[in-house]
C-alpha positions, 0 to 999 in steps of 0.5 A: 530450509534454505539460505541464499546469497543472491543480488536479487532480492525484494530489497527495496534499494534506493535507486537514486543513490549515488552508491550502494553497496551490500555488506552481507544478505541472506534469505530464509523462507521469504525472509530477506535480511541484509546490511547496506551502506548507501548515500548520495552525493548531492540532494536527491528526491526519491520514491520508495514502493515496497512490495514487502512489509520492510523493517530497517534499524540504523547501524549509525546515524541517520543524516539529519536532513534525509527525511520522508514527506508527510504530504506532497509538500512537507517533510516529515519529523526525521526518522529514528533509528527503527523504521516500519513500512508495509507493503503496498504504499509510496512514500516519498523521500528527501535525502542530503548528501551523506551515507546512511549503514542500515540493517533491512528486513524485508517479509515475504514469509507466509508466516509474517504476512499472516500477521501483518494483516491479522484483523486484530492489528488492522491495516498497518501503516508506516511508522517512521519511529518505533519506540521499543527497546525489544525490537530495537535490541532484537535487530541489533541482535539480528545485525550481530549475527549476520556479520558473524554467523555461528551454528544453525545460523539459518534457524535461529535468524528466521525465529529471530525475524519472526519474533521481530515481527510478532513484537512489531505487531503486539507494539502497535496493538497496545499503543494504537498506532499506526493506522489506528490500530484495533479500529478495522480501518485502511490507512487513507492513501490505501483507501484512495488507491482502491478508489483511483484504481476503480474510477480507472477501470470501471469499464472492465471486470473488476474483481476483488482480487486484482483490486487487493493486489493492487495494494499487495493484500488479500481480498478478504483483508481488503473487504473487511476494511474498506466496509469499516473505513466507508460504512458501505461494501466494496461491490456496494461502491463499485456499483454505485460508481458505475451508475454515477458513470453511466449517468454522467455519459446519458446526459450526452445524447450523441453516445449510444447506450449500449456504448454507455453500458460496455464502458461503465463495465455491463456485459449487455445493454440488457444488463445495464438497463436492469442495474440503472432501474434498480439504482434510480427508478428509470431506464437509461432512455427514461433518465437520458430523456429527462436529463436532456429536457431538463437542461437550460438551453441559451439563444446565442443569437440573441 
C-alpha cells in the first residue's frame, strides 16, 4: 500500500486563483486527499472540470459572494461547508476576493468508482450542500488526521475515505438527491454532453466506449442511462441521427451520395443505401428525388 507526497495529483486546483498553496496531500490507491488554502485577489470566473468524483469540506468560512452558476447567468444558493462534485461535469464559479482553507478528496480508486456508478445510486450530480453530520463529522476527522499522522496512517485514511464515500452515497439514496436518485436517470448536462459529442462526430466510428469517456463513465453505466433518461437506446439514437444528417445533405442535389454516406458515418454507399431504406422506406435517390421536386421554386424575374 503506497502513499505518496507528490505536486501532481488530479487535485482539481482552481487555476484562476491569485494564490495557492498545499498544506499536506497524500495518495492512497487512487484516493487523493490534501489540504489547500487558496483565494483571489480581485473578482474572478472561473470553470471547474473535474476528472475524479471530488468531495471538499471547508476548514473555515467560505466567502459568502464566492458562488457556483445554476445556469449561464445565475448564480447558485452559496455552498455550504461540504461539497460533492462527480467526475465529468462543468461547472462554473464566481468567486470574490478572499481566502478559502478546504480539505479535498479527490476518488480514482477502483473501489469508490464502483459505487459511485452502482445502479442503485443513479448518475450523481453535484450537490453543493450536503446535509449530514456523519459525513460532515467524517471529513473533519480525515482532516485531523492528515495534519497529525500517527500508526498506520495509510490504512486507516483509505477505510476512512471509503467510508466517506459509502456514507455519501447511501445519503443521496435515502434523500433522493442529487440527480434524482433510484430513478436510473443521467443528470441533463451529462445528457446533452453524449448528444453534442454525437451531433459532432457522426461521421466517424462512434463507440459506446469513447462516447462514456467522454463523460468519465463506463459504457454499460452510460447504456442503462441514457435508455432510462430517453426511452430509447443509445445505438437506437446514434442511428436515427444519422438518417436525420444524411436526409438533411440529400435534399442538396449538388452532394454526391456517396460523400452524404462517408459523412453521416456508413463504411459504403452500399451500407448507407440499405440504413436509409430500412429507416424511411426509399433509397437515398428515391427520397433526393422527391425532396427536390417537392420544393416550391420562385421566379425571381417576375
Amino acid at each position: 500500500m503506497g502513499i505518496a507526497d507528490r505536486g501532481d495529483l488530479p487535485m482539481c486546483a482552481p487555476h484562476t486563483a491569485s494564490y495557492f498553496r498545499i498544506e499536506r496531500e497524500i495518495e492512497i490507491n487512487g484516493i487523493f486527499a490534501d489540504i489547500r488554502h487558496f483565494g483571489w485577489n480581485e473578482g474572478s470566473r472561473a470553470l471547474y472540470e473535474p476528472n475524479s468524483y471530488y468531495l471538499d469540506f471547508s476548514l473555515g468560512p467560505r466567502c459568502p459572494n464566492s458562488r457556483f452558476f445554476r445556469t449561464a447567468n445565475e448564480l447558485a444558493d452559496p455552498p455550504g461547508d461540504v461539497v460533492f462534485l462527480p467526475k465529468g461535469g462543468e461547472f462554473a464559479t464566481w468567486s470574490e476576493p478572499g481566502e478559502h482553507s478546504l480539505l479535498c478528496l479527490t476518488f480514482a480508486n477502483e473501489r469508490a468508482e464502483e459505487l459511485f456508478e452502482d445502479e442503485r445510486i443513479a448518475d450523481l450530480a453535484p450537490c453543493l450542500d450536503v446535509q449530514s453530520v456523519s459525513i460532515r463529522q467524517g471529513l473533519a476527522r480525515l482532516a485531523n488526521e492528515l495534519r497529525h499522522p500517527g500508526f498506520g496512517q495509510a490504512i486507516l485514511l483509505e477505510s476512512m475515505a471509503l467510508l466517506l464515500a459509502v456514507e455519501l452515497c447511501r445519503h443521496f439514496q435515502k434523500s433522493g438527491s442529487p440527480g434524482d436518485a433510484g430513478s436510473g436517470q443521467m443528470p441533463i448536462w451529462r445528457l446533452q454532453r453524449v448528444r453534442d459529442r454525437i451531433e459532432a462526430d457522426l461521421g466517424t466510428d462512434l463507440s459506446v466506449s469513447c462516447l462514456a469517456a467522454e463523460i468519465r463513465t463506463s459504457p454499460r453505466h452510460l447504456i442503462r442511462t441514457f435508455r432510462a433518461t430517453t426511452g430509447e437506446t443509445l445505438t437506437g439514437y446514434i442511428a436515427k441521427r444519422r438518417i436525420a444528417r444524411a436526409q438533411e445533405q440529400l435534399r442538396d442535389d449538388a452532394m454526391m451520395i456517396k460523400v452524404i454516406a462517408g459523412n453521416c458515418g456508413f463504411q459504403s454507399p452500399a451500407a448507407f443505401s440499405a440504413a436509409f431504406r430500412r429507416a424511411t422506406g426509399l433509397t437515398p435517390r428515391e427520397y433526393r428525388e422527391r425532396s427536390i421536386s417537392c420544393t416550391p421554386s420562385f421566379d425571381m424575374t417576375s
